[in-house]
N, C-alpha and C positions, 0 to 999 in steps of 0.2 A: 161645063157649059159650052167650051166648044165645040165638043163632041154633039151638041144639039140643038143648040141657036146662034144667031148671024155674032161675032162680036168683035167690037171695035174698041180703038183706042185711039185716046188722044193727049200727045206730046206734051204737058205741059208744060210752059218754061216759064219762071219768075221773074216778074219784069216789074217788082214792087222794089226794087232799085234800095232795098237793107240790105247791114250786115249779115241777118240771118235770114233764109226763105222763113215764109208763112209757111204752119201746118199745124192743123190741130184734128185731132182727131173724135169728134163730136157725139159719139155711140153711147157716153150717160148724161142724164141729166145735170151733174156737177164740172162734165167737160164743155157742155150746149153753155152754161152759165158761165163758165170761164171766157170760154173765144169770144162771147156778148160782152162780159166786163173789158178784155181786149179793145176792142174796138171805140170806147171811149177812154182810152189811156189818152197822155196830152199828145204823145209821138208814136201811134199804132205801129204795132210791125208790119200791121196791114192797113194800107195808109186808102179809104173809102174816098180821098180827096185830090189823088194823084191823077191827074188830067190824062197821064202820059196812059194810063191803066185803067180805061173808064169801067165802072161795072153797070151791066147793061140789065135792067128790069124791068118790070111792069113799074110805071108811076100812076097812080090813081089823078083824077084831075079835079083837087081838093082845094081850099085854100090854103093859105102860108101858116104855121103855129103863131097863136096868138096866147099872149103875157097881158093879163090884165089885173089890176086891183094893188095899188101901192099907197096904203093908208094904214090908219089906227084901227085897230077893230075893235069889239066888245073885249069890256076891262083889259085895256091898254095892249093888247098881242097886236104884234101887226100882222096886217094881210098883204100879201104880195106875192105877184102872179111871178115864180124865177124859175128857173132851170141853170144847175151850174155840173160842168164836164158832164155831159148827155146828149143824148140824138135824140129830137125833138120831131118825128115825123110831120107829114101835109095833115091839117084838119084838127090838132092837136090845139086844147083851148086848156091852160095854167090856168084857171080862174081863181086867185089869191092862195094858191098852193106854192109848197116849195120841193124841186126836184134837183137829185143827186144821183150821182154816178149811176144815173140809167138810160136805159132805153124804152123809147116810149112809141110803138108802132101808130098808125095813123089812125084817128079817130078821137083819140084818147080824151077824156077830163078828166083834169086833179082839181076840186072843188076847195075851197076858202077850207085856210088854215091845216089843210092837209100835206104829210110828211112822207117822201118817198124818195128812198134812198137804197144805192145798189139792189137795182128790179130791174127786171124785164116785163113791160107790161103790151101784151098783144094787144089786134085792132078793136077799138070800141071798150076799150074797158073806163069804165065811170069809179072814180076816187071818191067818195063821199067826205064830207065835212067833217075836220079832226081827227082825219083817218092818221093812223103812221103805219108804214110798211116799207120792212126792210128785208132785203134777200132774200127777193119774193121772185117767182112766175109767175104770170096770170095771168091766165088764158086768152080766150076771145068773148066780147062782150059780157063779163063778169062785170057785175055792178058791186062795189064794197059798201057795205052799208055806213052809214056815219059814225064816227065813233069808234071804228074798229080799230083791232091793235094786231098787227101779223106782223110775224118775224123777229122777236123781240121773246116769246116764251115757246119754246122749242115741244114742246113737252104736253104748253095747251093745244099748241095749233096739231100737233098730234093727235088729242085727245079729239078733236073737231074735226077730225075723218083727214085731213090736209097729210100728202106724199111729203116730209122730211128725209132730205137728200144726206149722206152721209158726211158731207162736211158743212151740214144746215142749210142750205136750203130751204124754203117751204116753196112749195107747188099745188098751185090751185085752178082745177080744171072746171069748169063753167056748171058740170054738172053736181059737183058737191058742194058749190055753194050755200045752195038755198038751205040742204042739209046741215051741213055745218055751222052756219049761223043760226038756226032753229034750235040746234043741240042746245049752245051758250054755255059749254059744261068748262 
């Protein structure tokens, strides 16, 4: 490459003030998932909170994540809008859902009574009613129909066209949805 384009570098130095630098190197799918589960640990090695080390982005100018619904539901389940150890982006609406150790990019709803634990879920994705999903991907503006059950039978969500990562994983890209729910095999 330098033999045929301009090329430059840049010094990094660690100023995320741990025992150990940050580094992860993110080239599979099962590494992309790890440094993401990172990031909601209680004490990151890469700490997204450190003033001293601001990370500098694009912020969309959304409103703040809103938690609603803390009642009884149909035959006696409760409904309650939670998030616990997650990052809960701008625009993001828990509507009587409950969320775990994920991340939830901006847009997002988890609808009443729906279960999502260790995900990643991109912008615009809709969680449907008594959905569960677990060590999941998913994409951008994928809608989960109600009812559904990802990440929990390795073997069906296989069978339903769905990328199973080598240490489980499921990954669900916008455009095999419609597919894979239509199967129902």
């Amino acid at each position: 490459m330098i033999a045929s384009h301009q090329v430059h570098a840049f010094r990094f130095r660690d100023q995320n003030r741990k025992a150990t630098p940050y580094w992860r190197d993110v080239g599979t799918l099962d590494a992309y998932y790890q440094a993401n589960m990172d990031l909601v640990a209680v004490d990151p090695v890469l700490n997204l909170y450190d003033k001293e080390w601001p990370i500098r982005t694009f912020q969309p100018q959304l409103p703040p994540p809103k938690f609603v619904f803390s009642d009884e539901g149909a035959k006696g389940q409760v409904r309650r809008g939670e998030a616990h150890d997650s990052m809960v982006c701008q625009g993001c609406i828990i509507s009587g859902g409950h969320v775990s150790h994920s991340i939830l990019s901006t847009n997002v709803r988890v609808n009443s009574y729906a279960l999502v634990e260790n995900s990643i879920l991109f912008d615009g994705v809709d969680v449907g009613r008594h959905c569960r999903v677990r060590r999941t991907i998913i994409d951008k503006d994928v809608k989960i129909p109600p009812h559904s059950t990802i990440g929990y039978d390795l073997e069906h969500d296989r069978r339903r066209g769905f990328t199973v990562t080598d240490q489980g994983i499921v990954v669900i890209p916008k455009a095999e949805l419609e597919e894979a729910f239509a199967r129902k095999s």
